[in-house]
C-alpha atoms as a printed R data frame, in Angstrom:
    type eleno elety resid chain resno       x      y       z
1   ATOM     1    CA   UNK     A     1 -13.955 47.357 180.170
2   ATOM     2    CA   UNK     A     2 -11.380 48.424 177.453
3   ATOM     3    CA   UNK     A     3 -13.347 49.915 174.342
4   ATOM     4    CA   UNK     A     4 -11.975 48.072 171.511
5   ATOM     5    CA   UNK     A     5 -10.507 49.671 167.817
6   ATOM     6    CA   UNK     A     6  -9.521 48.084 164.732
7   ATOM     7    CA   UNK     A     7  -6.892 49.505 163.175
8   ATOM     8    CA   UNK     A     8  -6.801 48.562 159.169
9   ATOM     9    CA   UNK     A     9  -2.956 49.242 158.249
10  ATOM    10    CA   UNK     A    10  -0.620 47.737 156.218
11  ATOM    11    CA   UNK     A    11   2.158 50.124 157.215
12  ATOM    12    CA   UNK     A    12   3.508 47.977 159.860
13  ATOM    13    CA   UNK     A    13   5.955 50.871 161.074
14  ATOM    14    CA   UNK     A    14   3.309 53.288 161.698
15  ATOM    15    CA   UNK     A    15   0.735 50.391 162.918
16  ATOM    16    CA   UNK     A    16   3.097 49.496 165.539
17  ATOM    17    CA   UNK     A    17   3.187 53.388 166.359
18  ATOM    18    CA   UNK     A    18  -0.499 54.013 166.239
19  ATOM    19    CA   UNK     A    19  -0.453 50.777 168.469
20  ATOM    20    CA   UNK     A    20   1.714 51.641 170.688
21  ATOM    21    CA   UNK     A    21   0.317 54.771 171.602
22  ATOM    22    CA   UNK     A    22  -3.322 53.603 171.757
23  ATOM    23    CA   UNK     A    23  -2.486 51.107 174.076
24  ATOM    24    CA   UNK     A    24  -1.244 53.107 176.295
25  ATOM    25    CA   UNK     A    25  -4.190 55.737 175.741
26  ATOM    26    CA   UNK     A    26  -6.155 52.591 177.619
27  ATOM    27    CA   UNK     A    27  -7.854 51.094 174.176
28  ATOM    28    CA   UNK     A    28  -7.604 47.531 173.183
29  ATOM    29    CA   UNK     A    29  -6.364 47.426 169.714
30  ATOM    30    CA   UNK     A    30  -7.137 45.102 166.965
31  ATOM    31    CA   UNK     A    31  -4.932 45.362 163.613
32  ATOM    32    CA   UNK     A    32  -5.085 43.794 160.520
33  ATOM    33    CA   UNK     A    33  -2.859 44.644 157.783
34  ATOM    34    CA   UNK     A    34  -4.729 43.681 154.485
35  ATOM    35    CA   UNK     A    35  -8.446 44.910 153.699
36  ATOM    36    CA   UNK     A    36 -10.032 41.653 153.643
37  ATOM    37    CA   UNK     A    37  -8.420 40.758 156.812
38  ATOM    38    CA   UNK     A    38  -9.695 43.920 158.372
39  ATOM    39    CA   UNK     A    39 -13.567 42.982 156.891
40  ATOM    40    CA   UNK     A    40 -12.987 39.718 158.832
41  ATOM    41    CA   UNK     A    41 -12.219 41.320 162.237
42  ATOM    42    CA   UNK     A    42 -14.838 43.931 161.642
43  ATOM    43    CA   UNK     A    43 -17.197 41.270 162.036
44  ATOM    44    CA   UNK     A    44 -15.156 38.602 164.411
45  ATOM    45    CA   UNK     A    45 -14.363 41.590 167.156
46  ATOM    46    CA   UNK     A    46 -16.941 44.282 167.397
47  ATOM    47    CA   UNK     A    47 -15.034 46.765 167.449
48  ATOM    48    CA   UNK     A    48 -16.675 50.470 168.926
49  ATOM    49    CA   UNK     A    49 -14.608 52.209 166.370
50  ATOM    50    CA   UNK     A    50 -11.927 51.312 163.500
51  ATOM    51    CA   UNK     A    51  -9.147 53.068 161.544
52  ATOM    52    CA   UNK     A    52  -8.923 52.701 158.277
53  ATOM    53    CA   UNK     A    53  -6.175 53.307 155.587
54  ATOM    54    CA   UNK     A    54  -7.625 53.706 151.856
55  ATOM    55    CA   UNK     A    55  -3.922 52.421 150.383
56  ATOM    56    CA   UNK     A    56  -4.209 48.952 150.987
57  ATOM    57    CA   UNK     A    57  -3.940 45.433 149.343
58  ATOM    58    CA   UNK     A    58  -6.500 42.561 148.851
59  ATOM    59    CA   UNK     A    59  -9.139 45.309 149.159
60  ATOM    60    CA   UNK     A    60  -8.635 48.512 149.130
61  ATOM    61    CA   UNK     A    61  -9.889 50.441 151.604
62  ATOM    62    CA   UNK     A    62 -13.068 52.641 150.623
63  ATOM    63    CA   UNK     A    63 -14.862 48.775 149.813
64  ATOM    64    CA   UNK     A    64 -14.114 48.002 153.411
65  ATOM    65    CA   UNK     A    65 -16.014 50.779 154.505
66  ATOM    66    CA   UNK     A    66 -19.126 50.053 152.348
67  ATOM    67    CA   UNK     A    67 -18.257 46.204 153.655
68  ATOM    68    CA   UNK     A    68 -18.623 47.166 157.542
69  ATOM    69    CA   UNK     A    69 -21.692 49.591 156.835
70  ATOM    70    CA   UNK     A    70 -23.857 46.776 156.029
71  ATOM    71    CA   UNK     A    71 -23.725 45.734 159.452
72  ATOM    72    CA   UNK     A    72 -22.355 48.187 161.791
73  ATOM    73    CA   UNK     A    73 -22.476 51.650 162.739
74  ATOM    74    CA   UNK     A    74 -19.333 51.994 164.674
75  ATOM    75    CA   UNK     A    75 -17.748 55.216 163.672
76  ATOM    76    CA   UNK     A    76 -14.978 54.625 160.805
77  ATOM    77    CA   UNK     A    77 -11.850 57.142 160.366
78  ATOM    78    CA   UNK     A    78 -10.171 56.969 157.675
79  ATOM    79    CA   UNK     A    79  -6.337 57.365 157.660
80  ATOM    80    CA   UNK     A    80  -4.823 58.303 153.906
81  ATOM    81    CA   UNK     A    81  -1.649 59.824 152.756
82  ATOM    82    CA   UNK     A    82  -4.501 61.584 150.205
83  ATOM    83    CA   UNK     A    83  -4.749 64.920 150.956
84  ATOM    84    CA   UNK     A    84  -7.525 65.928 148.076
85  ATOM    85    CA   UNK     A    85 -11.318 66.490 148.550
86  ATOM    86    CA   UNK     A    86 -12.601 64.335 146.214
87  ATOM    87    CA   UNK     A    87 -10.946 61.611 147.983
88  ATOM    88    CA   UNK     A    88 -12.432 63.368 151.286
89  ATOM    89    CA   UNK     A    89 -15.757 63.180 149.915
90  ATOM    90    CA   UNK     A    90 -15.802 59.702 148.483
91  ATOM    91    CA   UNK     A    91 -14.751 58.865 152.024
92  ATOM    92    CA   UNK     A    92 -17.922 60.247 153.844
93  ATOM    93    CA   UNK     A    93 -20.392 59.637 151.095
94  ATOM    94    CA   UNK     A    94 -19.903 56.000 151.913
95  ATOM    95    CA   UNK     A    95 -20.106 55.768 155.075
96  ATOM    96    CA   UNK     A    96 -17.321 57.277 157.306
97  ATOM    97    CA   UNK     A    97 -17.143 59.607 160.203
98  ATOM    98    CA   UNK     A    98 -14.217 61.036 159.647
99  ATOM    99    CA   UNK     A    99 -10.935 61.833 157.232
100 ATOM   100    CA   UNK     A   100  -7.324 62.505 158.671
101 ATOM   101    CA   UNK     A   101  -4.437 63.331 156.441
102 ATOM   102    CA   UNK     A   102  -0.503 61.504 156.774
103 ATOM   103    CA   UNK     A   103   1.193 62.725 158.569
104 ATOM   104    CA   UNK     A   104  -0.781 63.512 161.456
105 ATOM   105    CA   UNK     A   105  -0.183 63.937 165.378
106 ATOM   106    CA   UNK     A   106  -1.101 60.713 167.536
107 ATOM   107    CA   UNK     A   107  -2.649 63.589 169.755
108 ATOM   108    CA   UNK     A   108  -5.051 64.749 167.455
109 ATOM   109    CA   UNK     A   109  -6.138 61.287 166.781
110 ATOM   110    CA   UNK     A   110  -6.110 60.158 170.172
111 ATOM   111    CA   UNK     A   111  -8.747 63.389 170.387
112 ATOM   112    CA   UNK     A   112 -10.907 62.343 167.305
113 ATOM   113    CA   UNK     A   113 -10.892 58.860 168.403
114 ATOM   114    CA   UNK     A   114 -12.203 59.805 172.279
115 ATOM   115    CA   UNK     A   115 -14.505 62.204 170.543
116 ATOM   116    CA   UNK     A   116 -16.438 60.077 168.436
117 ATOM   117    CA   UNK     A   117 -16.337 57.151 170.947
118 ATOM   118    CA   UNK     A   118 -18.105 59.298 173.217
119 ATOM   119    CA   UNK     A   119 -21.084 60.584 170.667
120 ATOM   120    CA   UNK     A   120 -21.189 56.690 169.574
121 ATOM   121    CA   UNK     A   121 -21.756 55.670 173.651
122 ATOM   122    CA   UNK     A   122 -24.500 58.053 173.723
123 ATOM   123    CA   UNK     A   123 -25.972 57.563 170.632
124 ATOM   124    CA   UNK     A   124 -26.192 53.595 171.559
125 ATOM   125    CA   UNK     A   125 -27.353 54.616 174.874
126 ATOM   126    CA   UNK     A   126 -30.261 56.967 173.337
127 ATOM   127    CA   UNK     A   127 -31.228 54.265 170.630
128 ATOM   128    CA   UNK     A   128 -31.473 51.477 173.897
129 ATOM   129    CA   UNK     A   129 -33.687 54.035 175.501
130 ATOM   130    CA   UNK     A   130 -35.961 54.718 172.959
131 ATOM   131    CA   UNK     A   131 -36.512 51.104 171.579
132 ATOM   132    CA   UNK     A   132 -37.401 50.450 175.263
133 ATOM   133    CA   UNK     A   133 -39.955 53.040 174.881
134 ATOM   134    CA   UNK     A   134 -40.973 51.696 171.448
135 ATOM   135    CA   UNK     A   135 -42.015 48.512 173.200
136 ATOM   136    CA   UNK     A   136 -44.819 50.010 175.252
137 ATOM   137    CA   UNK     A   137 -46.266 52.049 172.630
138 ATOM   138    CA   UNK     A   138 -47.601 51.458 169.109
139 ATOM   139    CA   UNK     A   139 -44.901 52.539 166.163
140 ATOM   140    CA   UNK     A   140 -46.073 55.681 164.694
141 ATOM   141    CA   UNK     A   141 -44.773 55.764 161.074
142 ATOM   142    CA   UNK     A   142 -44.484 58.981 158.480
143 ATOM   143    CA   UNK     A   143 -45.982 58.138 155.364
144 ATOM   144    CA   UNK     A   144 -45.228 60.979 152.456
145 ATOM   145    CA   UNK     A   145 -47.052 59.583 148.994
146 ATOM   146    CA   UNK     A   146 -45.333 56.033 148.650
147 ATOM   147    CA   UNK     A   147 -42.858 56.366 151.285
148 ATOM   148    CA   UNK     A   148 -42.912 54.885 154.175
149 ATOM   149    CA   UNK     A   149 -40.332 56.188 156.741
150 ATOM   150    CA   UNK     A   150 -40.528 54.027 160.416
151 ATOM   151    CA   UNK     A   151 -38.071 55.301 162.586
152 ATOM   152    CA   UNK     A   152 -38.072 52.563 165.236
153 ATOM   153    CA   UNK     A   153 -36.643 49.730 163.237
154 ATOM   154    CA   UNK     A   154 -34.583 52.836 161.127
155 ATOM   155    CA   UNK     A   155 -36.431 51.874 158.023
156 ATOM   156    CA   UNK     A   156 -37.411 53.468 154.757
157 ATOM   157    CA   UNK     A   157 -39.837 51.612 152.085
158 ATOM   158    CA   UNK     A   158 -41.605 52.368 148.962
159 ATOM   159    CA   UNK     A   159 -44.797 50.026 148.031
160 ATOM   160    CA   UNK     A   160 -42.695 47.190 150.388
161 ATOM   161    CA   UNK     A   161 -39.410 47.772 148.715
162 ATOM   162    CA   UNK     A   162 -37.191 48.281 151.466
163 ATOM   163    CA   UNK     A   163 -34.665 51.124 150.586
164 ATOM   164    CA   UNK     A   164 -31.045 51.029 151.732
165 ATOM   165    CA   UNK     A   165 -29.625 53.532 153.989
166 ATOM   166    CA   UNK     A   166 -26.791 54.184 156.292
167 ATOM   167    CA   UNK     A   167 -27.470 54.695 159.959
168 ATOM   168    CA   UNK     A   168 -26.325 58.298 159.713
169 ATOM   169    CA   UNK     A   169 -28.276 58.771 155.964
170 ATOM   170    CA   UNK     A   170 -31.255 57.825 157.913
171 ATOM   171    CA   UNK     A   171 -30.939 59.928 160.813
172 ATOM   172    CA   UNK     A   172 -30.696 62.779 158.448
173 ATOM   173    CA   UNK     A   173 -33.745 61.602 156.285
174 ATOM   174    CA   UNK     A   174 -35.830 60.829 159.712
175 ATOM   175    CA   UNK     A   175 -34.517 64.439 160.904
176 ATOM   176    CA   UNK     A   176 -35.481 66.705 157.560
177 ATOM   177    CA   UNK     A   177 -39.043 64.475 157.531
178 ATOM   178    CA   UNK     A   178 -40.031 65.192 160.790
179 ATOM   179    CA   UNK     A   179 -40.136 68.957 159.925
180 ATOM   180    CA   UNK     A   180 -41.390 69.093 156.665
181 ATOM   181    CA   UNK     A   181 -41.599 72.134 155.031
182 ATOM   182    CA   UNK     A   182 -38.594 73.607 157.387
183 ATOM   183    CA   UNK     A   183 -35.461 75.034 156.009
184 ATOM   184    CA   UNK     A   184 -32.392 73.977 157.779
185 ATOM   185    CA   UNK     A   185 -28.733 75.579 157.359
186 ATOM   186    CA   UNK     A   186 -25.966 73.073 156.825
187 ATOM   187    CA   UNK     A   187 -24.877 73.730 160.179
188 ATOM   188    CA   UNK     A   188 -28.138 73.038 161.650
189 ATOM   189    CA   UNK     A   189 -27.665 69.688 160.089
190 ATOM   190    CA   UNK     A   190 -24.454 68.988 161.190
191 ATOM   191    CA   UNK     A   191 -25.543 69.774 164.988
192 ATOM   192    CA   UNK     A   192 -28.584 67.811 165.041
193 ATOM   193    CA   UNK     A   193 -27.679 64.714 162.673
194 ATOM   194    CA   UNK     A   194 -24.194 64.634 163.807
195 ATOM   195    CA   UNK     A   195 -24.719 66.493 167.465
196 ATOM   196    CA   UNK     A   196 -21.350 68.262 166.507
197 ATOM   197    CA   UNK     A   197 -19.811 70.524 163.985
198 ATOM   198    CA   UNK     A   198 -16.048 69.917 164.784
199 ATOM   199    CA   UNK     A   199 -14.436 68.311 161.979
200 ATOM   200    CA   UNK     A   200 -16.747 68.079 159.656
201 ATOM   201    CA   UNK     A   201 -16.776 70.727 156.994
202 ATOM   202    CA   UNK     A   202 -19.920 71.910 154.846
203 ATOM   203    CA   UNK     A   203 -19.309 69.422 152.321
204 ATOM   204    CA   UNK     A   204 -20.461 66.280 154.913
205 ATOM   205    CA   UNK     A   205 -23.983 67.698 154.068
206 ATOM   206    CA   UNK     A   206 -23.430 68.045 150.777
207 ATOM   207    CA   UNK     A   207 -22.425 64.637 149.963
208 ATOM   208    CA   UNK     A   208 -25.218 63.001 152.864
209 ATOM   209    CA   UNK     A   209 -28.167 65.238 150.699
210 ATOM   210    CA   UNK     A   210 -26.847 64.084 147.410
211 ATOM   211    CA   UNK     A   211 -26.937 60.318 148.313
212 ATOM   212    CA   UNK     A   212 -30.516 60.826 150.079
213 ATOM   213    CA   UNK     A   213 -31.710 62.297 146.553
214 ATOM   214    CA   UNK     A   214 -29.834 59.572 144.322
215 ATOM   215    CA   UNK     A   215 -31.823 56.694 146.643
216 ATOM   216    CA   UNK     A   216 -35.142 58.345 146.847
217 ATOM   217    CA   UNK     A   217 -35.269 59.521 143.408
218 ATOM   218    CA   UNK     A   218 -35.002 55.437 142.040
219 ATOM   219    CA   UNK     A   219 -38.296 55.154 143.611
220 ATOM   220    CA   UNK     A   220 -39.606 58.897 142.152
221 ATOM   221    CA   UNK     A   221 -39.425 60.345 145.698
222 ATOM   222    CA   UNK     A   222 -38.198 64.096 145.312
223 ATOM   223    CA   UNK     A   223 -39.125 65.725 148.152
224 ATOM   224    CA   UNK     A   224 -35.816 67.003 149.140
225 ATOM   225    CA   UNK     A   225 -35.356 70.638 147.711
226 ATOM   226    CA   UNK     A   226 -32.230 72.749 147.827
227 ATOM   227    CA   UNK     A   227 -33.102 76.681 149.315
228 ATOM   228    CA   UNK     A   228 -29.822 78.495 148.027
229 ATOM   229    CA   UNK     A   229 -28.167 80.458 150.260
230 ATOM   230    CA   UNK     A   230 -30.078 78.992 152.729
231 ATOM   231    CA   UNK     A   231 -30.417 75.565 152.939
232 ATOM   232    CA   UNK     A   232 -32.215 72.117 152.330
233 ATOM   233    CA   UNK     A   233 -36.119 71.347 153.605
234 ATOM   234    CA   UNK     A   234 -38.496 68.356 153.043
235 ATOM   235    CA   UNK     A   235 -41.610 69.518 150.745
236 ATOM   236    CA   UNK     A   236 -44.074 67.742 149.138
């Protein structure tokens, strides 16, 4: 079975490109050329993985990526003629994968597209695996003070309040808690959060820590604590 991509573009030259050459990479593509149309499909096809432009009308593109985080975890690249890290981190803090510059070579995004498609199949195939396993045992839960961190049903409360993460915010905050007191590098992060380094610069942590600290610290949770030159570690 074809794995299926969205591709969010209103450049109808280069979508017809991208298109073209996807195609015949074996993928099934899926375009939409406006950002609300490209919320619509998100949730009409399914798609395993979707690229993104941030110049686009309707909606621009950055709210369609907090849009299909709500309810999916497929990995997102964004595609932007934006060249600046801000506009890099922005990108990432809300929710995508990945971040490749106009103009760019339909090889290297063939590669980044077969490269997260094949960490997404295994991370679905590790997460079907150990919900199996969830079934025939009791949920253990981490409780630190107030928070309550189950990492079954990926969630994260505070006296009930449910707090809102993104899949990949709360593999990071199931990660750090699970070895409190533990400093980890940024690269040590990246490998076993992400399970890869390529691609991703230091920054990816960065911007993941900061939006951990922003959530947990509405509920008075600051357990997160920076070790410079070193790292990050969970301590209570």
């Amino acid at each position: 079975m074809k794995e299926k991509i969205l591709l969010v573009e209103d450049d109808r030259d280069l979508s017809r490109i991208i298109q073209a050459f996807l195609t015949k990479e074996g993928f099934d593509l899926v375009v939409a050329y406006d950002g609300l149309e490209g919320i619509t499909l998100a949730r009409e096809e399914q798609p395993q993985l979707i690229l993104l432009d941030i110049m686009l009308p309707e909606v621009d593109g950055l709210e369609v990526c907090r849009n299909i985080r709500t309810n999916s975890i497929a990995p997102i690249i964004m595609i932007s003629a934006k060249n600046s890290d801000m506009d890099k981190m922005i990108s990432l803090g809300i929710g995508a994968d990945d971040y490749l510059t106009k103009p760019f070579s339909l090889l290297e995004l063939g590669a980044r597209i077969k490269s997260h498609l094949r960490r997404f199949t295994t991370f679905q195939s590790v997460e079907k695996n150990k919900n199996r396993e969830s079934r025939e045992s009791l949920t253990t839960c981490k409780v630190f003070g107030n928070l309550v961190i189950d990492p079954v049903s990926y969630k994260a409360t505070v006296e009930g309040e449910k707090i809102d993460f993104t899949a990949r915010e709360f593999k990071l905050l199931d990660f750090i808690t699970s070895n409190p007191n533990q400093v980890f590098s940024k690269e040590q992060l990246m490998n076993q959060v992400w399970g890869y380094a390529e691609y991703i610069d230091n920054n990816t942590i960065t911007v993941y820590i900061g939006r951990l600290r922003e959530k947990l610290s509405k509920y008075n949770v600051c357990y997160i604590k920076t070790v410079w030159g070193v790292g990050y570690k969970w301590e209570m």
